[in-house]
VEXVEX-263109 format. One record per residue: x, z, y of N, C-alpha, C in turn; residue in three letters. Coordinates in steps of 0.001 Angstrom, whole numbers, plus 524288, in hexadecimal, padded with zeros to 5 digits. Layout:
BEGIN
XZYXZYXZYala ...
***
This chain:
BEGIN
80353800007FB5F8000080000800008037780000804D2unk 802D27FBC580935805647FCFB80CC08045B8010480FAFunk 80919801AB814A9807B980704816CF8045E8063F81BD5unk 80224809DB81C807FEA180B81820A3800E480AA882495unk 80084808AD828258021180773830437FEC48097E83311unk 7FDEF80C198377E7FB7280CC783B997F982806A783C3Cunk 7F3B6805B483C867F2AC8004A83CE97F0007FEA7841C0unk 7F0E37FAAA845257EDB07FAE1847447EB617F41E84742unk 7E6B57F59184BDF7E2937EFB384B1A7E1FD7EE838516Funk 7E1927EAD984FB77DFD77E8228563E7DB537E46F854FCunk 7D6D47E564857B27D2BF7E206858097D3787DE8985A9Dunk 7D3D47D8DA856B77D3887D47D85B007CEF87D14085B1Dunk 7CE7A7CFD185F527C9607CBF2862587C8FF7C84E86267unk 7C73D7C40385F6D7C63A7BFB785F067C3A97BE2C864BAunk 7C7777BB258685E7C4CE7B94786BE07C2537B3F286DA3unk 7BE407B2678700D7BC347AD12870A57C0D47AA038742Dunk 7BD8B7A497873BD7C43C7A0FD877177C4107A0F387B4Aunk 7BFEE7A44B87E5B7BF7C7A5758839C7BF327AAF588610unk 7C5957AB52882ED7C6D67B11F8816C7C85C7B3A08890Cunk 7C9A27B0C188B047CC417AFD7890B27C78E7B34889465unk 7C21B7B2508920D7BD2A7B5E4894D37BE887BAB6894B2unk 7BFBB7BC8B88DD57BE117C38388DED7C38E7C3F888F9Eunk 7C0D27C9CE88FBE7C6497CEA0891B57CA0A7CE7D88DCAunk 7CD2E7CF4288EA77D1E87D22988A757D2D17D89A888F5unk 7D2237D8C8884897D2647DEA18831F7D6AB7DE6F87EBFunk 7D8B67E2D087E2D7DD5D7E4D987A847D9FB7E75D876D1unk 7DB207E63E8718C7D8757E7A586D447D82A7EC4686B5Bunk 7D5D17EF40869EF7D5017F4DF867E17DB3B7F3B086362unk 7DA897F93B862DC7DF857F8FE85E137DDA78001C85C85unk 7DE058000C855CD7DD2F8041B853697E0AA804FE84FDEunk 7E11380AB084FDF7E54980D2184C647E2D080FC384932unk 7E602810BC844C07E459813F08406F7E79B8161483EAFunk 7E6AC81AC683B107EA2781F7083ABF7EACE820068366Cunk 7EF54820E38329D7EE82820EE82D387EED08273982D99unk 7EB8182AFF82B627E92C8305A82A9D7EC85831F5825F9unk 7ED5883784823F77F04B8394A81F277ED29838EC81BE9unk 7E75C839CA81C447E42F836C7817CD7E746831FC81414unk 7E73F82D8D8199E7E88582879818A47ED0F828EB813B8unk 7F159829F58170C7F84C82B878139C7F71B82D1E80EE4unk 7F48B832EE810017F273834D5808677F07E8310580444unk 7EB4182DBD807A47E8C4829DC803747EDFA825C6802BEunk 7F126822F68059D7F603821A5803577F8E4823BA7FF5Bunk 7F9C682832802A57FED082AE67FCCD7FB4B82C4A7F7C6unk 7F6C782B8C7F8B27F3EF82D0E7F0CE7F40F827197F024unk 7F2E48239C7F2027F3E681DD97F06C7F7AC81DB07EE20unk 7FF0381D1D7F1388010E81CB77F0AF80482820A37EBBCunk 80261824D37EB51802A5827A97E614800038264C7E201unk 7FAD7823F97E0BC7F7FC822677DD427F97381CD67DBC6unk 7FC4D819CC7DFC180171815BA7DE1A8062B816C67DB81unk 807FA81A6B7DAEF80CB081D267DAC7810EE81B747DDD4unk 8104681C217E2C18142C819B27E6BA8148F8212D7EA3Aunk 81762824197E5FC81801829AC7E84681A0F82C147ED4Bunk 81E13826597EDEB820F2827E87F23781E3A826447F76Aunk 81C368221A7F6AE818DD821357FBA981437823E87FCBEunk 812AF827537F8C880DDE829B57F805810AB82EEF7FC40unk 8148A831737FBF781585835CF7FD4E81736833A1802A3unk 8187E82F17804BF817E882EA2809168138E82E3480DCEunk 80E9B82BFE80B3880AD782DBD80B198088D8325D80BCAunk 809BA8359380A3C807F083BF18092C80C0F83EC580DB9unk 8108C83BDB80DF18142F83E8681281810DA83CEC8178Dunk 80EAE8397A8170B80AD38367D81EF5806AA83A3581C40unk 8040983C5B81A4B7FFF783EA3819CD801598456F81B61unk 805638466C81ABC8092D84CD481D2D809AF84C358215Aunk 80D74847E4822E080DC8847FD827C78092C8486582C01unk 804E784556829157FFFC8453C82E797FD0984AFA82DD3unk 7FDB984D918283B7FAB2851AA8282C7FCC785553822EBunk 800AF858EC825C08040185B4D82213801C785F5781EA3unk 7FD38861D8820207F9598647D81D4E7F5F18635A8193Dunk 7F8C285CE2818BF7F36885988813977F65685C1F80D0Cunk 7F32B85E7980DA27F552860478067F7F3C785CCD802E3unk 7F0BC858E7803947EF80854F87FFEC7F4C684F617FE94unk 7F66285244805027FC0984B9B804F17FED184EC9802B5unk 801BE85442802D8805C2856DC80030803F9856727F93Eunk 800B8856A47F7777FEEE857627F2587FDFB851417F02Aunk 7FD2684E8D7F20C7FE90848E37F0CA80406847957F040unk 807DD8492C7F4CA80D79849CD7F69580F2A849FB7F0B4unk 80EEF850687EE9380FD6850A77EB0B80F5E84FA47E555unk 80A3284C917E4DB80A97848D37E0D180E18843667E098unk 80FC4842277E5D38127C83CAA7E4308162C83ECF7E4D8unk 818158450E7E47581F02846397E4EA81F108472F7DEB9unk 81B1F847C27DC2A81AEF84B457D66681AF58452C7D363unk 819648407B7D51081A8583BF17D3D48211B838B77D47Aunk 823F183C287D7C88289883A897D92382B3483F327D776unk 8293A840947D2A582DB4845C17D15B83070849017D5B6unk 82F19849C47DAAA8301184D467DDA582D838518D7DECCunk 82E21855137D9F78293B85A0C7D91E82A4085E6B7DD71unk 8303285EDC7DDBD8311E863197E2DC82D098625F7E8AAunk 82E6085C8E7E9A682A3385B6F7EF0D8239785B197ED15unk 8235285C7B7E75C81C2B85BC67E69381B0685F8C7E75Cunk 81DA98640F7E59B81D0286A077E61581BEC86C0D7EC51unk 81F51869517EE098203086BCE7F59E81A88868697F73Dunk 8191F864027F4A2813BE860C77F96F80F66863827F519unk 80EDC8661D7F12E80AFE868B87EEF380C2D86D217F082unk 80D79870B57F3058104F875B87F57780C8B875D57FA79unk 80F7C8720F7FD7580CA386FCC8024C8054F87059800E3unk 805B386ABB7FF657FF2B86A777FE347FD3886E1E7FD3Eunk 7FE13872217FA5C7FBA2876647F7CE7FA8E87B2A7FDE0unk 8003A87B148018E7FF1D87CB38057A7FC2487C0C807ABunk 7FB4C8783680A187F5B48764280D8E7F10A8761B809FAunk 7F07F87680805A87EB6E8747C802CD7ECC3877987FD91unk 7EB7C87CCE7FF277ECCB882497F9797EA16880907F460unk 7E48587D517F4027E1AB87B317F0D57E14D874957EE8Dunk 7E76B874BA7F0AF7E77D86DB37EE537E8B686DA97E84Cunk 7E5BB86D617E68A7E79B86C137E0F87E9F6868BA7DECAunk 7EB93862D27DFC37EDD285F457DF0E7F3A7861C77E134unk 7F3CF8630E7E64C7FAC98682A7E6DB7FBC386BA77E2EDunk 7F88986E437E0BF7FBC2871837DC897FB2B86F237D69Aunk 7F76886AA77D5177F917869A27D1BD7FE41866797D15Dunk 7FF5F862687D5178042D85E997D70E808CE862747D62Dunk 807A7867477D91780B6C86C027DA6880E4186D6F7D4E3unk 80B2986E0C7D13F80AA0870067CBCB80D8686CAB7C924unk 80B8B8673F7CA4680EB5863F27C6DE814898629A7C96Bunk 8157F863AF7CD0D81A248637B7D10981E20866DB7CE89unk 81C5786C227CE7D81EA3870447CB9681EAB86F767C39Bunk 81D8A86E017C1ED81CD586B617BE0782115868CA7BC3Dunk 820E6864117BF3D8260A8623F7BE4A82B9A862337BFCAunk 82ACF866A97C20482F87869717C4318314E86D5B7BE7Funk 82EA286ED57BBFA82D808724B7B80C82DB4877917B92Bunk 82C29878707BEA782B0087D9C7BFE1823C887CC67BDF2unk 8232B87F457B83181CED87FF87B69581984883BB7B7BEunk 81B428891A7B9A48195988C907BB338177188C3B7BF08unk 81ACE888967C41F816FE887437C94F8144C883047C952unk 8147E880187C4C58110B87CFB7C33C80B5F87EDD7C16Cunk 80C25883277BD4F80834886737BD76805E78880B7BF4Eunk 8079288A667C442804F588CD27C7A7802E488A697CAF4unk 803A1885647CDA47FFE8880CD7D01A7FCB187DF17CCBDunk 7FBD087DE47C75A7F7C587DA57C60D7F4D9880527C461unk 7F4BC885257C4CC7F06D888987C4157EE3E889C87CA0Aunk 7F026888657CD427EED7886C77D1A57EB348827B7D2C1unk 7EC4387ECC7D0AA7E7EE879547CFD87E42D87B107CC03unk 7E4D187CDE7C9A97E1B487F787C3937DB89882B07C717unk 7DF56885377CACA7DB7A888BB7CD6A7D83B885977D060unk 7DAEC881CF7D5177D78D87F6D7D8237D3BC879DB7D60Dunk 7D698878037D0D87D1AC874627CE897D192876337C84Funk 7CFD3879967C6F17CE7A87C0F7BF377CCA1877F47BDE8unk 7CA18872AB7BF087C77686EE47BCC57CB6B8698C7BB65unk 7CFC886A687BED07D4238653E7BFA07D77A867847B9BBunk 7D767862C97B6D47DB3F862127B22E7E15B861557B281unk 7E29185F147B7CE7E7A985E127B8AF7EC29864667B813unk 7E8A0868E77BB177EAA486CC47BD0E7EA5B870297B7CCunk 7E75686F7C7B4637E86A8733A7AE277ED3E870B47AB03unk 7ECF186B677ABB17F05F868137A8867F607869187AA40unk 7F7FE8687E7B0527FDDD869557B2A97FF4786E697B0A5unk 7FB1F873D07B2627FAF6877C97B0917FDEC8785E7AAA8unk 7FA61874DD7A6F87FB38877107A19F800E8875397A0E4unk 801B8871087A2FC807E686C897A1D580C588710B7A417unk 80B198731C7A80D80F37877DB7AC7780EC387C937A759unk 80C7D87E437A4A380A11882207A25080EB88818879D46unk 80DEA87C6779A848110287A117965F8157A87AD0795F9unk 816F28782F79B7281D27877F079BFB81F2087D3079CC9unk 81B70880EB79F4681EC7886687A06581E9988A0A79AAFunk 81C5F888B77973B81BED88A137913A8187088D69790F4unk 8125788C827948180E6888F09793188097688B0C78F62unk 80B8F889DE78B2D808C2886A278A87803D6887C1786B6unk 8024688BA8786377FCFD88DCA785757F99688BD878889unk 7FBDF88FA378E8E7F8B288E377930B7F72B8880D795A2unk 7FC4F88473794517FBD387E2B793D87F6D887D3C7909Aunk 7F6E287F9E78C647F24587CC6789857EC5E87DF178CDAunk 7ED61882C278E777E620884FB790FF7E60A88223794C9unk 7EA1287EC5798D87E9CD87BA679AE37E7DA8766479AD0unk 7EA61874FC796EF7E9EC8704B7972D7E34B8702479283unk 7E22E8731A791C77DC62873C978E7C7D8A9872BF79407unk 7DBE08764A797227D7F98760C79C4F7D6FC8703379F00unk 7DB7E86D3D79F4B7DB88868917A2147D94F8656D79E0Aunk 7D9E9865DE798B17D5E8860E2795857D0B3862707973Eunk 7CDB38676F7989D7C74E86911799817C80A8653679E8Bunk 7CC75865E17A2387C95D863867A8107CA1D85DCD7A91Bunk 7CD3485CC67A4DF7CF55857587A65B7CA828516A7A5E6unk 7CA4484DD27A7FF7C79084A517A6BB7C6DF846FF7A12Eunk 7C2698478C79DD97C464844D179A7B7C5FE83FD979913unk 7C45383CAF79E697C5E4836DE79D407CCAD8360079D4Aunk 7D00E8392479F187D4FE83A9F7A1217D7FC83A7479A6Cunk 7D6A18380A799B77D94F837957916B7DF8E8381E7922Dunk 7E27A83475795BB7E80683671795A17E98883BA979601unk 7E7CC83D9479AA47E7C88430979CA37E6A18476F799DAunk 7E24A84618796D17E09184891790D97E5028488978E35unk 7E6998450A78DB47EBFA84463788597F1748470F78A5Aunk 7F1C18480D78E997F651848777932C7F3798516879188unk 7F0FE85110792097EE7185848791B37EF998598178BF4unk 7EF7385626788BE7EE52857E4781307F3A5857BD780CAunk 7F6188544D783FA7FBE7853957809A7FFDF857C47838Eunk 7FDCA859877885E8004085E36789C97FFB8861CA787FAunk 7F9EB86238785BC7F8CA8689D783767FAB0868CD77CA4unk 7FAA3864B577A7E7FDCD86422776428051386577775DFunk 8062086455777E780BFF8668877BCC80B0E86C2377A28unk 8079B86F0E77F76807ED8735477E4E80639875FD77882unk 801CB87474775BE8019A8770D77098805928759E76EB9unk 808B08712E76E6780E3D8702376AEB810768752876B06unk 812CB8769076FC38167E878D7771F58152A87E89770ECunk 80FAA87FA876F2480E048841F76E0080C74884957661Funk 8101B880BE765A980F9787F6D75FAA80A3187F8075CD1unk 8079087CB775E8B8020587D0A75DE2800558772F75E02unk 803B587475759C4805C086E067587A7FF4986DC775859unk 7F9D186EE3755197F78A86F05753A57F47586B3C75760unk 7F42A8714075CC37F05286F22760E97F52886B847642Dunk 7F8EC869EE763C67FC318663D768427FB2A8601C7626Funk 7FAA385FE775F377F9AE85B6D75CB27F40A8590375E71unk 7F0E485C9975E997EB7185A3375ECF7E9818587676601unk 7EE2385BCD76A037EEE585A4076EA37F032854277705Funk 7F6418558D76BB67F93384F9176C0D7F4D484AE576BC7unk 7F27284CB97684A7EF3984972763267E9898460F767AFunk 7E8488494176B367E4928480F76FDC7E664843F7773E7unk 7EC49846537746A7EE80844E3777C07EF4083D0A77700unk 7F19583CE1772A37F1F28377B76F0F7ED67834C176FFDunk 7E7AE8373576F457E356833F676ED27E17A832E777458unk 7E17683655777977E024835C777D127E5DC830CE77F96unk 7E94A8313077E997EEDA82E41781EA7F14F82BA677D0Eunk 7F05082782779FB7F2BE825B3773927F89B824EA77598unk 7F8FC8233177C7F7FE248216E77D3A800BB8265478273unk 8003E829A278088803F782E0578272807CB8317877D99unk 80C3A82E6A77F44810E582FE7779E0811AD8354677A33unk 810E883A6D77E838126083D5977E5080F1A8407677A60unk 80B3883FB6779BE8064C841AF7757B808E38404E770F6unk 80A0783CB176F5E80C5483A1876B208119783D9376864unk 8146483CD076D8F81A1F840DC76D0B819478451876BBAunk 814CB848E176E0E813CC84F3D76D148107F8504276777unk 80DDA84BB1766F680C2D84B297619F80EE284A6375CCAunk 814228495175DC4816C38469275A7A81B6284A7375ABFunk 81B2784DF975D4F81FAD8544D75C7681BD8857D775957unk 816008586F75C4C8127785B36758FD811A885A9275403unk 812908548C7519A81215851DD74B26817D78558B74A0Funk 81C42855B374AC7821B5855D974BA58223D85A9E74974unk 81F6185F0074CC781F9C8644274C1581AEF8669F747F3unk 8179D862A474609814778648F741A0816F1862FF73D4Eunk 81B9085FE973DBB81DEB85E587398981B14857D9735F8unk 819368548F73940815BB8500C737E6819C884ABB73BFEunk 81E5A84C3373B3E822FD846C573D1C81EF6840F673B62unk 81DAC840007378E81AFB83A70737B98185A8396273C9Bunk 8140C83DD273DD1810E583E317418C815AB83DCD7473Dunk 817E2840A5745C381C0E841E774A4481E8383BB974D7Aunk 81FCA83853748A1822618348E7485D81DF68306074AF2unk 8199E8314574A018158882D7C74B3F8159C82D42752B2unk 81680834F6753268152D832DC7591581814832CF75B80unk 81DD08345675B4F821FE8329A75DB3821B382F3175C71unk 8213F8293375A23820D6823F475A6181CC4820C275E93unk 8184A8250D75E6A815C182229763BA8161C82469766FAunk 81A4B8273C768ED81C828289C76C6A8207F8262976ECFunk 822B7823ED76A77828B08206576C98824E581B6176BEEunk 81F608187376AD281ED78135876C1B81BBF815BD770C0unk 8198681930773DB8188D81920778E681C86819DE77C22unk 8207781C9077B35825F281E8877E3582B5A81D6E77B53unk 82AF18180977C1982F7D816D0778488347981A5877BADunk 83439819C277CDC839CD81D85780D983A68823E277EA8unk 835D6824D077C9A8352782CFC77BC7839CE82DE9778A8unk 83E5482F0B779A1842B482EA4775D5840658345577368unk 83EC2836E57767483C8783CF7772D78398D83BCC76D93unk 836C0837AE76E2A8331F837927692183715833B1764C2unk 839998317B7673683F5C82F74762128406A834B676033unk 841238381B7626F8434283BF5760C78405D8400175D33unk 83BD98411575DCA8383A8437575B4C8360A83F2A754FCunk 83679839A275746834CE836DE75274839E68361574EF6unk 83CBB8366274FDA842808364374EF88420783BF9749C1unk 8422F8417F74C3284220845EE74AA183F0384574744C5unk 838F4843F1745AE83484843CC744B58372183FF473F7Aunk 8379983C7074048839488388973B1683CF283906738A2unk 8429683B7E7391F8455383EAC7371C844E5842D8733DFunk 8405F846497351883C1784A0E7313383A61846CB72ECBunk 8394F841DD72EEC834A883F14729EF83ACB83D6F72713unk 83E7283D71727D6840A283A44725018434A834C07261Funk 840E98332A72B07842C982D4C72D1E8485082C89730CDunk 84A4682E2E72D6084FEA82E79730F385148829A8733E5unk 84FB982539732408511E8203C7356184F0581FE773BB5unk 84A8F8214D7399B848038228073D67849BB826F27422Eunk 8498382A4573F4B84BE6830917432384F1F82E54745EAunk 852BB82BA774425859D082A97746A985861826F074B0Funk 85327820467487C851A081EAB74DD9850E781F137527Cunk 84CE0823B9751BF84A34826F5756E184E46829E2758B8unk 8518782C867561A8557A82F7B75A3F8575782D3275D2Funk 85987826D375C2B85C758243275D5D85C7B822E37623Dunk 855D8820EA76229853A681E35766E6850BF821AD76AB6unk 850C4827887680684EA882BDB76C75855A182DAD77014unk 8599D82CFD76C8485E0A82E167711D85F9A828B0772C4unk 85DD982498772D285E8382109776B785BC98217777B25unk 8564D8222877A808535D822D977D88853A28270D78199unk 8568F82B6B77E588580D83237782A185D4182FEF785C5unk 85FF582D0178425864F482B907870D862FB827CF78B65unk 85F63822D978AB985DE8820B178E3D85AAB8229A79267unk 8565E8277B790268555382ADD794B2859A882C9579934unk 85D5882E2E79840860DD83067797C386016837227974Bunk 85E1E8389B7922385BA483C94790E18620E83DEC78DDBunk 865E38406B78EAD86ACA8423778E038687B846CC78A06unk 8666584A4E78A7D865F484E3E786348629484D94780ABunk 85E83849607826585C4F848F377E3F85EB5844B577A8Funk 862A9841A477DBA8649C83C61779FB8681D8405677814unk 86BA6845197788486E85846CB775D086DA4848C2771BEunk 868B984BC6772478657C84EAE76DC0863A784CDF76A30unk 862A68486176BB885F2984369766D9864E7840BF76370unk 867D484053767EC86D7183E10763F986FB0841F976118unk 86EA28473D761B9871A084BAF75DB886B9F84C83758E2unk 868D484C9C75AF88637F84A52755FC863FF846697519Eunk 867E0842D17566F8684D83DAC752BF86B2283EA174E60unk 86E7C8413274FA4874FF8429D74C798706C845E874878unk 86F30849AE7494D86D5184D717459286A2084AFB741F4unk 866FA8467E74316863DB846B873F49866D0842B073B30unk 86AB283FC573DDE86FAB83B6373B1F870D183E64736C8unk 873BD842FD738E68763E84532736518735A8483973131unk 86D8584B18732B986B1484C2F72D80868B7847CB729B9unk 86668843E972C4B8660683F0872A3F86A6083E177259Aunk 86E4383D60728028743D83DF7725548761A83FD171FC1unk 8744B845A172352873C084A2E71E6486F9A848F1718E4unk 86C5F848BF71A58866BA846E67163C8686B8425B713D1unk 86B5C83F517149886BCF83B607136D8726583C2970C65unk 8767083F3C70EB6878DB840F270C58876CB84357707F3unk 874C384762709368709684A1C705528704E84862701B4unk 86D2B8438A703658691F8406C7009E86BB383D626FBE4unk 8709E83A246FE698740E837E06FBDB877BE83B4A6F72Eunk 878A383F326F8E787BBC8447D6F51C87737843A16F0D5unk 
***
């Protein structure tokens, strides 16, 4: 979109060819004012484009004309939380929240600001803040339960995120699958494979092409001791994410327990190519001393066998 100018108009007069009779007059001329309204409805344009940086310039003419708008600071800080600059989302949700104690879109932004900072506790605490000012909004149980997870309350993750499947929309099926496969996480993690399989298991049918369902499903097969199963979904994991060198590694593991050593040695192979081309330095080392180990018992079994 081009940019906005102070514009102006001049009315002109079509005159007859016996223009020499009338008077002469100088034409009106009108100005117009672009308002911080105006700038704001720009910078959500220009954010809903993903053009972040011009969006926050935008939102900067909307401060300047009226530094008290807590709606431009809380926008501000969504296109800084889009530019990975969480320190400045925190300070324009800080702000916003100043002028406007009841913005809820500021402390949830705020929340997730702090979030990925991995300070979770003040993540926590701005969304039970949103929690308070909208109990009906799904967004603010869900950040909640994810802040909750990571700080290793993950009981309380689950009553969460129970809460955000009651409020959430049901036409929202990704978002659905995006809530099951988090709260499956947490029963994992609370060894309670049981209820995180039948999470995963939702998660798959609502999103068929979200590999991370696939992946958590396929540690959950892993850890019940069902590697075939295991092997199945780390495979459609690496044909949605051919790159996941993690799931080489897990299908790798996984087929090595069945017995498929050709296999095992494959996947290692091409999961530490893949950690080196990241340039993932600790994990290509770890997978190459994996490699050795399982060479080497491979090796062993093999001697055995021959004796």
């Amino acid at each position: 979109m081009t940019d906005f100018w102070q514009l102006i108009f001049s009315i002109i007069i079509a005159l007859p060819l016996n223009f020499l009779t009338l008077p002469a007059h100088s034409s009106p001329i009108f100005i117009t004012q672009i308002t911080a309204i105006d700038f704001l409805e720009l910078g959500v344009d220009k954010m809903q484009r993903g053009d972040y940086q011009e969006a926050i310039k935008n939102f900067n003419q909307v401060i300047a004309l009226e530094k008290d708008f807590a709606v431009a600071y809380s926008d501000r800080c969504l296109a800084y939380l889009q530019l990975q600059d969480y320190h400045q989302a925190v300070t324009d949700c800080t702000q916003a929240i100043n002028f406007a104690p009841n913005n809820f879109e500021a402390y949830l932004n705020r929340g997730v600001a702090h979030y990925r900072q991995g300070d979770y506790s003040a993540a926590i605490v701005d969304h039970n803040q949103a929690v308070a000012l909208k109990p009906y909004d799904f967004r603010a149980y869900y950040n909640r339960g994810l802040a909750r997870a990571k700080d290793g309350k993950d009981s309380e993750a689950i009553l969460d995120f129970n809460l955000a499947l009651t409020q959430i929309p049901r036409i929202s099926s990704l978002l659905l699958a995006d809530i099951y496969n988090d709260r499956g996480l947490a029963h994992f993690v609370l060894q309670d494979i049981q209820a995180a399989m039948l999470d995963f298991n939702l998660a798959i049918r609502l999103n068929v092409n979200d590999y991370r369902a696939y992946f958590n499903r396929g540690c959950a097969c892993g850890q019940n001791g069902d590697d075939f199963s295991a092997v199945r979904d780390f495979s459609e994991v690496i044909r949605l994410n051919p790159s996941n060198a993690q799931a080489y590694v897990n299908r790798g593991v996984a087929q090595y327990r069945l017995g498929y050593h050709l296999g095992a040695i494959s996947d290692l192979q091409k999961a530490s190519e893949y950690f080196e081309n990241q340039g993932k330095k600790v994990a290509y080392k770890k997978t190459l001393d994996l490699l050795k180990n399982l060479r080497q018992q491979i090796s062993s079994v093999t001697e055995i066998a021959l004796f």
